[in-house]
N, C-alpha and C positions, 0 to 999 in steps of 0.2 A: 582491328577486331578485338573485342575487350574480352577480357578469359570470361570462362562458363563460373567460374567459382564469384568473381567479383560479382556477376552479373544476375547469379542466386541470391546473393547477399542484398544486392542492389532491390531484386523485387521482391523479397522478403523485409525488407525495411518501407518502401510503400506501401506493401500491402497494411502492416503493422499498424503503419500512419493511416490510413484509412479506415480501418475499422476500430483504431481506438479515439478518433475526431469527434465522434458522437458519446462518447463516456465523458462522466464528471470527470475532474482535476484527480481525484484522488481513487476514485473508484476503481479502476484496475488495477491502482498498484497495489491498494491493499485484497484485491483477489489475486492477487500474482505474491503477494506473501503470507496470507493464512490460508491460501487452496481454499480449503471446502469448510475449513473450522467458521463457527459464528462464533461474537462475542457473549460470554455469559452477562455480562450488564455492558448494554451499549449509547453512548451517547449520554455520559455520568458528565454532566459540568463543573467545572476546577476553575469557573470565573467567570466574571459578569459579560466577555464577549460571548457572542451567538457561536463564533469557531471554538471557544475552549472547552472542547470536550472529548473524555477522552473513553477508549472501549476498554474491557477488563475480559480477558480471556485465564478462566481457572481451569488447572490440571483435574483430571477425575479423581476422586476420593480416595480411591487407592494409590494413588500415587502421590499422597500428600503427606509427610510436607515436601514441598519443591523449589528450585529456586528460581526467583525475581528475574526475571528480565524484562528490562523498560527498554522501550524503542523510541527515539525522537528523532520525529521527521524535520529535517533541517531547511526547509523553507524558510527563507527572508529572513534568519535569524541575523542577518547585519544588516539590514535595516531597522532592529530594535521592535519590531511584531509581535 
C-alpha cells in the first residue's frame, strides 16, 4: 500500500500535467513568475527571429531609480539557438 503523502504528490503532479497540456510552452511559467504584473512594453524585438523578443517590466515612478534584473530563459542554449 503506498503512503498517503507519496500518493498526494503523485496526484497533484497529474493533475498539474493535465491542466497545463493545453497552455503554450511558455505561457504558465511566465504567469507562475510575474503573478498578476503585465509588461510595460511587451514583445520589443532584439532581432530578426519571430521568437526574439523580449517584455520590459518598469518599477512605479516612485520608486525609481531601481535596479536591473535581466532574467534568461535557458532553453537550448547548447544547441547554439
Amino acid at each position: 500500500m503506498p503512503r498517503p503523502k507519496l500518493f498526494i504528490i503523485a496526484t497533484n503532479a497529474l493533475l498539474a500535467t493535465l491542466l497545463l497540456a493545453g497552455c503554450d510552452k511558455l505561457g504558465a511559467f511566465n504567469s507562475l513568475q510575474a503573478g498578476n504584473l503585465t509588461p510595460d512594453r511587451a514583445d520589443l524585438p532584439y532581432g530578426p527571429d519571430a521568437r526574439q523578443k523580449i517584455d520590459i517590466y518598469l518599477p512605479p515612478a516612485h520608486q525609481r531609480p531601481a535596479p536591473l534584473i535581466v532574467w534568461f530563459y535557458g532553453g537550448s542554449w547548447d544547441l547554439g539557438r
